[in-house]
C-alpha positions in Angstrom: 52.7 29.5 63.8 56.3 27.5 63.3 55.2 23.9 63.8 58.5 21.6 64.6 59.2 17.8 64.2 59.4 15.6 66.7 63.0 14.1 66.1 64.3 17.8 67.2 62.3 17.5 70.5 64.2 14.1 71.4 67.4 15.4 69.6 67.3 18.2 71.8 66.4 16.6 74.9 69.2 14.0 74.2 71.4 17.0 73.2 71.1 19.5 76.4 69.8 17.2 79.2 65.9 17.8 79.6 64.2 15.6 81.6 61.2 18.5 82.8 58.5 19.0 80.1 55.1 19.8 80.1 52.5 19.6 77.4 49.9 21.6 76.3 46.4 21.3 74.0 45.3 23.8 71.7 42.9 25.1 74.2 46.0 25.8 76.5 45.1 23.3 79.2 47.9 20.3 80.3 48.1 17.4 79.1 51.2 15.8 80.3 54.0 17.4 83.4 56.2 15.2 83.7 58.0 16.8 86.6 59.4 13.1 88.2 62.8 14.1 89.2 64.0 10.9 89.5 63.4 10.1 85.7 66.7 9.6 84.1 66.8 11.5 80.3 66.2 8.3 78.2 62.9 7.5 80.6 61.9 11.5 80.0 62.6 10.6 76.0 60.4 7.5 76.4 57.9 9.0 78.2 57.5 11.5 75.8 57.7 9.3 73.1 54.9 7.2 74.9 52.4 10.5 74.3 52.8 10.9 70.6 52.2 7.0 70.4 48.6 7.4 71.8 47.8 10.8 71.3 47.1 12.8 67.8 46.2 16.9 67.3 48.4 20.4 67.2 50.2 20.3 70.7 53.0 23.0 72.6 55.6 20.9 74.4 57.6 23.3 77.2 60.9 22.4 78.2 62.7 23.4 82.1 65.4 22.8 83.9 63.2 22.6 87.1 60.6 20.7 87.9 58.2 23.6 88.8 56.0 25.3 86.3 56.7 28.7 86.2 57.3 31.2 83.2 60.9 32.0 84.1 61.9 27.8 84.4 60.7 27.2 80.7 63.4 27.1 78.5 62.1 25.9 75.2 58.8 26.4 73.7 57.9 24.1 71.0 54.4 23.2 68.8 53.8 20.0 67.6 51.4 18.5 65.2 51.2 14.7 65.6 49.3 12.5 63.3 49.0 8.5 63.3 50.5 7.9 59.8 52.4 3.9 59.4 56.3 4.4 58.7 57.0 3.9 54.8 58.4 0.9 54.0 60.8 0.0 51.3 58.3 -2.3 47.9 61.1 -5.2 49.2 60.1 -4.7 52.9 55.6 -5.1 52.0 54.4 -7.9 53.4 51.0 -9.3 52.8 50.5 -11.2 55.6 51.0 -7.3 57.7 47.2 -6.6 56.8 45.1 -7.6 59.7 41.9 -9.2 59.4 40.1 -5.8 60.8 41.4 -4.1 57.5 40.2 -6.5 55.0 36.8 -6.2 56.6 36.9 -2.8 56.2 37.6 -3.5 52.6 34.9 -5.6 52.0 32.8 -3.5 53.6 33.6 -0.5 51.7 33.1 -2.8 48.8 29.9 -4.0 49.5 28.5 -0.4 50.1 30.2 0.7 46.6 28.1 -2.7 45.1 25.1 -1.6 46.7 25.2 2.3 45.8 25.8 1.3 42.3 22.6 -1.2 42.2 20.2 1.7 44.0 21.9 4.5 41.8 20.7 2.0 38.7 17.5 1.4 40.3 16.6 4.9 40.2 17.7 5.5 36.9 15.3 3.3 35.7 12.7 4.3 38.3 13.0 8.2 37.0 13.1 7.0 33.0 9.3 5.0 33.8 8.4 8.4 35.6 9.0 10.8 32.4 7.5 8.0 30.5 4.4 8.4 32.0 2.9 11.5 30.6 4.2 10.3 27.1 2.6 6.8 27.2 -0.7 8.1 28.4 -0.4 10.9 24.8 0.1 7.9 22.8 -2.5 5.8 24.4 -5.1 8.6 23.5 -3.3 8.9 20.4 -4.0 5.6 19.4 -7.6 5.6 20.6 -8.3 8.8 18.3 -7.3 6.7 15.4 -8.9 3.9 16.0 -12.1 5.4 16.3 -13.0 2.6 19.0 -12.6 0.3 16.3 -10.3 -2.8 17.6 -9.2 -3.3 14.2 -8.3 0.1 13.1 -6.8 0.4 17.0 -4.2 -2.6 15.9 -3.8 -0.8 12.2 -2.9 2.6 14.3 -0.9 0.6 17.1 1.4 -1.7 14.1 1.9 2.4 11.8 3.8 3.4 15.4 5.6 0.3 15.3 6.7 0.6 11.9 8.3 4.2 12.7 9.8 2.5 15.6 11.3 -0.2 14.1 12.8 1.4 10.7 11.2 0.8 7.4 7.7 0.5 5.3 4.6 -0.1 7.3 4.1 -3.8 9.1 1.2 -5.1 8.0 -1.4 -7.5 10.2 -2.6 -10.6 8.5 -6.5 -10.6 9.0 -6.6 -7.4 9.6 -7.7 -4.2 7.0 -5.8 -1.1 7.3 -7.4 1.9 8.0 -8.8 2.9 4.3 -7.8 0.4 2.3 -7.8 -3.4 2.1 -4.3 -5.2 2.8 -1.7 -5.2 -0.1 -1.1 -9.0 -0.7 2.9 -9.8 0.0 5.0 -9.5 -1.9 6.9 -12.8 -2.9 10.7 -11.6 -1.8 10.0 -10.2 2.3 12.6 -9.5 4.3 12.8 -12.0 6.7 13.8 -9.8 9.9 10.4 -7.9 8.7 8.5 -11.3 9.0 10.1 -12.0 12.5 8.8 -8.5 13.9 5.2 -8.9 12.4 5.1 -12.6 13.8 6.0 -11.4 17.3 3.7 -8.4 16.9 0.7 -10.5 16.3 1.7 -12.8 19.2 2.2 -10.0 21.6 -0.7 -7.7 20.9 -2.9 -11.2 21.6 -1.4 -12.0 24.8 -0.6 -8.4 26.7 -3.4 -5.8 26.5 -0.8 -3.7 27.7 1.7 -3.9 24.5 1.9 -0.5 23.1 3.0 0.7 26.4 5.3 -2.1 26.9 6.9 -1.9 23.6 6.8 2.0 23.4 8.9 1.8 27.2 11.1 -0.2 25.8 12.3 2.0 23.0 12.7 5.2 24.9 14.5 3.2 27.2 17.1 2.4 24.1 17.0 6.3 22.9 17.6 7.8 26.3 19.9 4.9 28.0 21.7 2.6 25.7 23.1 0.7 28.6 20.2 0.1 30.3 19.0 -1.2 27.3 21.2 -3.1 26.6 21.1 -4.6 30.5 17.6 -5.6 29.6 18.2 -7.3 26.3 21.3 -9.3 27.7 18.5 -10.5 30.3 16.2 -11.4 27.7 18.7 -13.9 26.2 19.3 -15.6 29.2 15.9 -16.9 29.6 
């Protein structure tokens, strides 16, 4: 199918006289007949123009010399595809002030939804990592109580060797507290004092959340599996 544009329908109208046309849907059913003889050829022009203005899609336009439909009066046969696209304009010719207030409101719509999308797709990113976490926080729960014995003591002694691996270094040792075979080794005079921080919070945590080691163990999957969610929650943590 040859499609033409419509500046050769009005050049052609303008060119040979046609004031008769009829127009046509995909479907094959009218449209438009204009079939008023008394139309001069600019008020045929306009009226056809008048069409394309309010009307979009894949159209046939007929052209006659009479103004009764019949096979033998058409004398043209055109198809049209008409689309509602704004006229380019020169960089010098935008103006600002030609966005209406209906556009910008579809802009901050389409802003708010991208806003929101990104705060549900983060939601269930962190929703799906506390799912997988699950089955690996109850394994180290009944990890921990296998060590322990029951013990409370040996449970802290098992709960601080996990942290140690956690955290990167020598084992993190529990004032008060025996290890699991053998009595605490006393400190040593040079610690490091980043090693001193961790065992301080440690001790203060494991007294205050009965729920630490799943906390804590959360925390650092979180870190191996999504740094930037990690890093979301630490940036939260220093602002309070």
């Amino acid at each position: 199918m040859n499609l033409t544009n419509k500046k050769y329908l009005f050049d052609l109208m303008q060119k040979e006289g046609f004031v008769f046309f009829a127009i046509y849907n995909t479907q094959g059913s009218i449209m438009r007949d204009q079939n008023n003889e008394a139309y001069t050829q600019e008020e045929a022009i306009q009226d056809l123009q008048n069409f394309f203005e309010y009307n979009s899609g894949l159209f046939r336009i007929d052209f006659r010399r009479t103004r009764t439909i019949t096979p033998r009066t058409v004398v043209h046969s055109f198809t049209v595809e008409n689309s509602f696209e704004p006229e380019e304009k020169g960089i010098g010719n935008l103006n600002p002030n030609d966005m209406s207030s209906s556009l910008m409101e579809v802009i901050r719509e389409k802003d708010q939804k991208i806003e929101r999308l990104q705060t549900e797709s983060i939601a269930q990113i962190i929703a799906g990592i506390q799912k997988t976490n699950e089955l690996q926080m109850e394994l180290l729960r009944t990890e921990l109580k296998s060590k322990s014995g029951g013990n409370d003591e040996m449970l802290m002694q098992a709960a601080m060797t996990t942290l140690s691996g956690l955290f990167g270094g020598s084992n993190i040792g529990v004032s008060g507290f025996d290890s699991v075979e053998t009595a605490p080794t006393p400190q040593p005079v040079n610690v490091d004092p980043a090693k001193q921080k961790i065992n301080s919070a440690v001790v203060r945590l494991m007294k205050v959340d009965s729920n630490f080691a799943d906390h804590i163990s959360k925390l650092a999957d979180l870190a191996e599996k999504n740094m930037a969610m990690y890093s979301m929650a630490i940036s939260q943590l220093k602002n309070l």
